[in-house]
C-alpha positions in Angstrom: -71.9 -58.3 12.1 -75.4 -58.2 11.7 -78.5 -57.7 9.1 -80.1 -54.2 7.9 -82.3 -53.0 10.6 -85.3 -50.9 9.4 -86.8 -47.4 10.7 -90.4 -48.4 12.4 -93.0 -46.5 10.4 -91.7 -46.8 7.4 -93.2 -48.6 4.8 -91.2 -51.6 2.9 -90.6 -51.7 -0.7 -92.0 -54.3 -2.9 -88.6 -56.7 -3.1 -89.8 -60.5 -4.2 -90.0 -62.0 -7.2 -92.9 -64.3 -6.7 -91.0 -67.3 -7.6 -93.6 -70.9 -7.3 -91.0 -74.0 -8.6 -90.4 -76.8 -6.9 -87.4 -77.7 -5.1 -84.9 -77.8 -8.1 -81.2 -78.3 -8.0 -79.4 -75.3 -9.7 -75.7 -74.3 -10.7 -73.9 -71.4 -9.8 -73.5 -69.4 -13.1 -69.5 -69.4 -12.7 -68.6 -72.9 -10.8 -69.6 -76.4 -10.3 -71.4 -75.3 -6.9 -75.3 -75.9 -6.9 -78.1 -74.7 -4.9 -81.8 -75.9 -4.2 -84.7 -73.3 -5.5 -85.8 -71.4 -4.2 -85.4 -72.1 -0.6 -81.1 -71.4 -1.1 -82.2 -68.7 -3.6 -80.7 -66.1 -1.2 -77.8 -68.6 -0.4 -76.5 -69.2 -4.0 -76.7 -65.0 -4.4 -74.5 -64.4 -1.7 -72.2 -66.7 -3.1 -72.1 -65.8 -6.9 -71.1 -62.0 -5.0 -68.6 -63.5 -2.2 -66.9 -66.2 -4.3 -67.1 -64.2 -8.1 -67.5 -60.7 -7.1 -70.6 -60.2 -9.3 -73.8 -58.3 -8.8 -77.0 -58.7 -10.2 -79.0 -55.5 -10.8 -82.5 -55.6 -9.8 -82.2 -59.1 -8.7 -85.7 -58.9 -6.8 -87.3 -57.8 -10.2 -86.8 -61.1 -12.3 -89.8 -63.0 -13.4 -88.3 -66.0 -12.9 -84.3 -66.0 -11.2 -83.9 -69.9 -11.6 -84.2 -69.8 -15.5 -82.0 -66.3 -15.5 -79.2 -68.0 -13.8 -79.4 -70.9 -16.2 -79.9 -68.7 -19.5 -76.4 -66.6 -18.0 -74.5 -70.0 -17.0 -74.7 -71.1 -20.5 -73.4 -67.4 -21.6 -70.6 -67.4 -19.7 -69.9 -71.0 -20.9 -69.3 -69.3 -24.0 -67.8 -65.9 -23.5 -66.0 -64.4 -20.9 -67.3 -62.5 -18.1 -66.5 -59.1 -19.1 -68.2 -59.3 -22.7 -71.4 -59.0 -20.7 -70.7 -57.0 -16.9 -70.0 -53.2 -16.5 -66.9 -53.4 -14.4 -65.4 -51.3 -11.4 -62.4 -51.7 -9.7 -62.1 -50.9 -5.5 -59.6 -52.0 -3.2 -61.6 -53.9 -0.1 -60.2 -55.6 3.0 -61.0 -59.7 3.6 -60.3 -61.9 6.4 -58.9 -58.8 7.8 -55.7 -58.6 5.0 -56.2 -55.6 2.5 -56.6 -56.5 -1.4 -55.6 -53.7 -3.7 -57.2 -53.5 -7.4 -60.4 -55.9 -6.6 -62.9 -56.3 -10.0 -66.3 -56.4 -9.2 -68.7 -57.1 -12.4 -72.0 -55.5 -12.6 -74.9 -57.7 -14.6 -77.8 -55.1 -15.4 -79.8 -54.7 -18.5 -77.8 -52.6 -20.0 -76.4 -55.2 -21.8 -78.9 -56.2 -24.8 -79.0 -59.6 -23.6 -80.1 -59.3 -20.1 -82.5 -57.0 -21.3 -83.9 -59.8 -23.6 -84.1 -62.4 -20.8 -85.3 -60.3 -18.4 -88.0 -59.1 -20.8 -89.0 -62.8 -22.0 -88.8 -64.0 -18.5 -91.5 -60.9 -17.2 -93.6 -61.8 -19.9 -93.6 -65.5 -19.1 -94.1 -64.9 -15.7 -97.2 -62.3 -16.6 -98.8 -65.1 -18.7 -98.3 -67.7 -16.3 -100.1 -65.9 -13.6 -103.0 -64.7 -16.2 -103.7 -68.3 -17.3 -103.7 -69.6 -13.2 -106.4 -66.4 -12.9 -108.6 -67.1 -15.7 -108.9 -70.9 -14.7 -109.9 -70.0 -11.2 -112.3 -67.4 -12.7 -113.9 -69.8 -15.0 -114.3 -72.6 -12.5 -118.0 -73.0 -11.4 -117.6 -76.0 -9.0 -115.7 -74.0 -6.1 -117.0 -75.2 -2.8 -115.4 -74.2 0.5 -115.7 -73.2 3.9 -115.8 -69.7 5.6 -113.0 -68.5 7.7 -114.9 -67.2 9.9 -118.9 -68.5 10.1 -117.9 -72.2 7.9 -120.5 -71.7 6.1 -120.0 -73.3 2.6 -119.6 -70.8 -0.2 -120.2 -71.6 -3.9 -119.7 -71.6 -6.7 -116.9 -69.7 -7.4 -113.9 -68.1 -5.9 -115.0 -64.4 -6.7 -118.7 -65.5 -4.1 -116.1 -66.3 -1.2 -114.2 -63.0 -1.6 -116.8 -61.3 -1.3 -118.8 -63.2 1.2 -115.7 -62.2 3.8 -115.6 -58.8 3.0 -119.5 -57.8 3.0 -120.2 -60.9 5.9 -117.1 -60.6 7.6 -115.5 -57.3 6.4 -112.3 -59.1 5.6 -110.9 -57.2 3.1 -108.7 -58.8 0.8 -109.1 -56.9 -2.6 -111.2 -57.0 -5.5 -111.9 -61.0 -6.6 -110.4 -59.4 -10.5 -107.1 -58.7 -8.8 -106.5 -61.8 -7.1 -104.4 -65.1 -8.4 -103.7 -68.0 -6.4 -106.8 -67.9 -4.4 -107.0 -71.0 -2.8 -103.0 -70.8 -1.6 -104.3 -67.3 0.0 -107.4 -68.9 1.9 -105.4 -71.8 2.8 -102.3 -69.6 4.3 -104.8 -67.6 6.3 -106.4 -70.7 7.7 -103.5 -71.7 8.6 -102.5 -68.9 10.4 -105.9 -68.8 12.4 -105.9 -72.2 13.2 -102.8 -71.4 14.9 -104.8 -68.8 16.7 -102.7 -66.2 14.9 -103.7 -62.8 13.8 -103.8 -62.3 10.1 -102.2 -59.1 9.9 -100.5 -58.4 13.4 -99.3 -61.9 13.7 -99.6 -62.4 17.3 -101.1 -65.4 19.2 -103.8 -65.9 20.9 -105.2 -68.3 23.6 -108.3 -69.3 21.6 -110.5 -68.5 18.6 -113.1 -66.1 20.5 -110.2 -64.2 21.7 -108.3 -63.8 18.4 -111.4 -62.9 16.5 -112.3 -60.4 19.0 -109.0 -58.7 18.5 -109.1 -58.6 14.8 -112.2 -57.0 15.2 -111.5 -54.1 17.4 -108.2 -53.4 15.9 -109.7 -53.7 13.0 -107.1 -56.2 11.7 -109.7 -58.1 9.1 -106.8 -57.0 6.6 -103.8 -58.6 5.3 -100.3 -57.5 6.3 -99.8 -54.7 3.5 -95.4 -55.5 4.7 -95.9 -58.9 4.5 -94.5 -60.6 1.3 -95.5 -63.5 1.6 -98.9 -62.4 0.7 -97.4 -60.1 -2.8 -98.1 -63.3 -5.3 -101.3 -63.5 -4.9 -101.9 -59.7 -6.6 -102.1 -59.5 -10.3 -100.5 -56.7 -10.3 -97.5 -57.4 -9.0 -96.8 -59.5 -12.5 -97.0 -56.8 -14.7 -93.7 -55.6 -14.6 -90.6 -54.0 -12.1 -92.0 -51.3 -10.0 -95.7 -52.5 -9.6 -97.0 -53.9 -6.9 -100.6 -53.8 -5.0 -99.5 -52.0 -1.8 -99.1 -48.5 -3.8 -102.2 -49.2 -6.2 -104.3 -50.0 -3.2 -103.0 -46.5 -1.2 -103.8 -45.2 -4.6 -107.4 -46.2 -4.6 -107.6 -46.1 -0.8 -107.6 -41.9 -1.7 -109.8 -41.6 -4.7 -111.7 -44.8 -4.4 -114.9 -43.8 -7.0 -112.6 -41.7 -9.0 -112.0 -43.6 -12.5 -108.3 -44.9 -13.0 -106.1 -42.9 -15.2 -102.4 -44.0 -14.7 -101.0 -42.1 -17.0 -101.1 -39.5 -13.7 -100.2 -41.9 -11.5 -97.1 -41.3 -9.3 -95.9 -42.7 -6.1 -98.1 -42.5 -2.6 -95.3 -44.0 -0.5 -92.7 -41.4 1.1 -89.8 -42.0 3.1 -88.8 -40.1 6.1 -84.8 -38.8 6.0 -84.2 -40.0 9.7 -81.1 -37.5 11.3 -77.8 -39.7 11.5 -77.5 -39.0 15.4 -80.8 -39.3 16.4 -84.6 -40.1 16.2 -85.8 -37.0 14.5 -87.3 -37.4 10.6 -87.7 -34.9 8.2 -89.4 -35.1 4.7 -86.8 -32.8 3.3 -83.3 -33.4 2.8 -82.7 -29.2 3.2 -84.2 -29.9 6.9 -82.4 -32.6 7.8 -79.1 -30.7 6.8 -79.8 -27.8 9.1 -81.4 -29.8 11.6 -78.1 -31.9 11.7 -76.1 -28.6 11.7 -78.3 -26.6 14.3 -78.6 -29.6 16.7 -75.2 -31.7 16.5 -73.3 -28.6 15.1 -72.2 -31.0 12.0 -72.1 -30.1 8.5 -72.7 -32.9 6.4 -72.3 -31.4 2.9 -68.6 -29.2 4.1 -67.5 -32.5 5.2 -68.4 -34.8 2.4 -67.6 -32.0 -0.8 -64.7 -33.8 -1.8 -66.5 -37.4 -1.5 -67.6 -39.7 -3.9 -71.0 -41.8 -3.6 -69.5 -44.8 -2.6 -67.4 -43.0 -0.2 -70.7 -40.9 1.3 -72.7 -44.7 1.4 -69.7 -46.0 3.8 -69.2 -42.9 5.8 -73.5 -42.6 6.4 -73.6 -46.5 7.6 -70.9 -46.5 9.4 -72.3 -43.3 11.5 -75.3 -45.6 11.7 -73.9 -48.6 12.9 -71.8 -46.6 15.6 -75.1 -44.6 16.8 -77.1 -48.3 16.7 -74.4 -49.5 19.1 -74.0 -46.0 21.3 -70.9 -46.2 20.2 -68.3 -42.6 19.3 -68.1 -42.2 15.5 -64.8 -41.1 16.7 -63.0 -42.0 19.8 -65.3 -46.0 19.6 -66.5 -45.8 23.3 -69.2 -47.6 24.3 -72.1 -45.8 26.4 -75.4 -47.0 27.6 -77.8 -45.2 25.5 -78.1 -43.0 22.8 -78.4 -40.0 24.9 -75.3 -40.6 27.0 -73.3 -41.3 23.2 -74.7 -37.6 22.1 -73.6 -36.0 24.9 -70.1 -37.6 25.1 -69.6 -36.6 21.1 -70.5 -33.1 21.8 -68.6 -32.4 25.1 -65.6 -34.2 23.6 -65.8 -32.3 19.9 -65.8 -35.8 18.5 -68.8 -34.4 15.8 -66.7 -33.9 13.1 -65.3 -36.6 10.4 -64.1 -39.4 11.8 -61.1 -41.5 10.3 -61.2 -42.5 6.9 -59.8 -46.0 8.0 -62.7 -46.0 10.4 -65.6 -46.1 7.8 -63.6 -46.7 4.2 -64.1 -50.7 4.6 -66.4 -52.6 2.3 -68.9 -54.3 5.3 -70.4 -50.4 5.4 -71.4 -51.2 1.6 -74.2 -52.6 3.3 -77.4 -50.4 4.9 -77.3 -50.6 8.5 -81.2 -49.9 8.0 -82.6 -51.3 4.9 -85.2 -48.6 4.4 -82.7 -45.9 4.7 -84.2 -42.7 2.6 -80.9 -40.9 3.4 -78.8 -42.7 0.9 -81.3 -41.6 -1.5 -80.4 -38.2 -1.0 -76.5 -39.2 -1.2 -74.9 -37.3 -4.5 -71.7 -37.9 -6.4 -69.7 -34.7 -4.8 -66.7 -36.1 -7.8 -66.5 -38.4 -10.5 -69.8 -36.5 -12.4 -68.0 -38.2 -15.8 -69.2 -41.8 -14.6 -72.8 -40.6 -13.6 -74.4 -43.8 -15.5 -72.1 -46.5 -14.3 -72.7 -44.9 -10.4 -76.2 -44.9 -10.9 -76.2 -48.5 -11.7 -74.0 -49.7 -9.2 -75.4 -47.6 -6.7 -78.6 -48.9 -6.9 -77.4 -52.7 -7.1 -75.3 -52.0 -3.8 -78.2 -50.9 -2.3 -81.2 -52.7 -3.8 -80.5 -56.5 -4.3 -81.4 -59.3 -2.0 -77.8 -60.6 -2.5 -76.1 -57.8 -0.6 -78.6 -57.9 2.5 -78.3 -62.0 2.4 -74.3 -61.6 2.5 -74.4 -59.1 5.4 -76.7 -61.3 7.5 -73.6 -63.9 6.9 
């Protein structure tokens, strides 16, 4: 077993949810177990899914997970599970022994009350990180040195931002969009006193030599794929689906224009990358006939009578196999991808493989995380249970819990 991969040149998706606490001992919302936050965050998700079959819908989109685990622990205290979970019911295999009739509960915000909690929570979170900016704003008696020349700036946070970008051209964003300064100066001094590039994160034998290569690469930037650096935007507290990476391609393209987001719709596309080889496509028509012209297989004939969750098993499993130059068919083992092509054409091993091949619940999980071709997926049956799909679709392929689990 091993983690998602993901498809070089392909941008991530904003997926944390900013979480500061201190370490903090937590229970598991349906046992006795406990878990440290946040550093066994991921941990204590895996095991609410392995140990209690539940999923949690947008889990990298809660203001605050610690209190939403202990707002649901006293629910389910009160009322059973399935007052509150969508439910669906698949038979998996464990330990290598098939179970038949499996129940796995689905906690989204459908439900009115995670919709409440998850609402408060956001706007909690939003406030919290307002009231951090405005102090930093309003202090006058900032004093500290520059990365680069340590020369002392003062007197306030918003002079030091913009001494490194207009002395320095360090660009880290406007000082109004910023929270959390001095944890963001102190991160990247860290970093460069370990001689480390701020955005390619490579080391260096000396300070000359890494400022040099920040300079012609023109790396004075912060990792745009890096996290670690998404709580120190404002905008990434204003609610599920914003984050600074898009606005900042957005003004990167119209940067004197005035902002009007009522127009505003999503810079960052996803390549559909062929499930035999390298080749990308921004269409899901031309992948279809490219997959058809070059590897003579038909991926809509073949999955017609398929449901999603069928389709997401059969396309990671084909994934997995092709990662490994492995036969979606016959399992042999080759050196390289080319050599595994050529063996599943000559042989006529290009068409569906076994259904006890891929129909197991480890190809639930993305072989790559960033995998636009199970966007394209469609429900080829079961169109009656279009909302219930959609939700569980997106938890299966969304949530932190799932990718921690599969790295298990």
């Amino acid at each position: 077993m091993f983690g998602p991969l993901e498809f070089s040149s392909t941008a991530k998706e904003f997926s944390d949810n900013y979480e500061k606490t201190e370490k903090d001992a937590i229970s598991c919302v349906l046992c006795s177990s406990t878990f440290n936050f946040p550093s066994e965050k991921d941990t204590c998700l895996a095991h609410i899914f392995e140990c209690h079959n539940l999923v949690i819908a947008d889990v990298h989109q809660i203001g605050n997970l610690k209190k939403y685990l202990e707002f649901w622990k006293q629910q389910f205290s009160e009322a059973p599970i399935t007052e509150f979970c969508s439910t669906i019911v698949a038979d998996i295999k464990k330990d290598g022994l098939p179970l038949k009739d499996n129940e796995y509960f689905l906690l989204s915000d459908v439900h009115d009350k995670d919709k409440f909690i998850r609402e408060k929570l956001q706007t909690e979170f939003l406030e919290s990180a307002l009231d951090q900016q405005k102090l930093e704003r309003e202090d006058t008696n900032y004093s500290h040195g520059c990365l680069f020349c340590r020369q002392i700036i003062e007197p306030t946070r918003s002079e030091y931002i913009i001494h490194l970008s207009t002395q320095h051209n360090l660009q880290l964003g406007k000082p109004e969009n910023l929270v959390h300064v001095d944890d963001l100066i102190k991160l990247l001094e860290e970093k460069m006193e370990k001689l480390q590039c701020i955005f390619c994160e490579k080391t260096f034998k000396d300070r000359n030599v890494l400022k040099e290569h920040m300079r012609k690469k023109m790396h004075k930037r912060i990792n745009p794929d890096n996290e670690e650096y998404d709580r120190f935007y404002i905008v990434n507290y204003k609610g599920p689906g914003k984050n600074w990476k898009k606005e900042k391609k957005r003004q990167d393209s119209a940067e004197d224009e005035p902002c009007d987001w009522s127009d505003w719709q999503e810079t960052l596309t996803l390549s559909i990358v062929c499930l035999f080889c390298e080749e990308s496509f921004s269409s899901w028509e031309n992948v279809l006939h490219h997959m058809i012209d070059a590897h003579d297989f038909n991926y809509e004939d073949s999955t017609s009578e398929m449901d999603f969750y069928e389709q997401v098993k059969l396309v990671n499993y084909i994934r997995r196999q092709l990662y490994r130059n492995r036969c979606i068919n016959c399992d042999n083992e080759f050196s390289n991808r080319a050599e595994t092509l050529e063996h599943i054409i000559s042989q006529t091993h290009n068409t569906m493989p076994s259904k006890q091949l891929w129909n197991q619940p480890e190809f639930y999980f993305p072989t790559y995380e960033n995998d636009a071709f199970l966007c394209q997926i469609e429900d080829g049956i079961n169109d009656n249970k279009e909302e219930l799909n959609s939700d569980l679709s997106e938890a299966l392929s969304e949530i932190n819990v799932l990718t921690s689990l599969e790295q298990g």
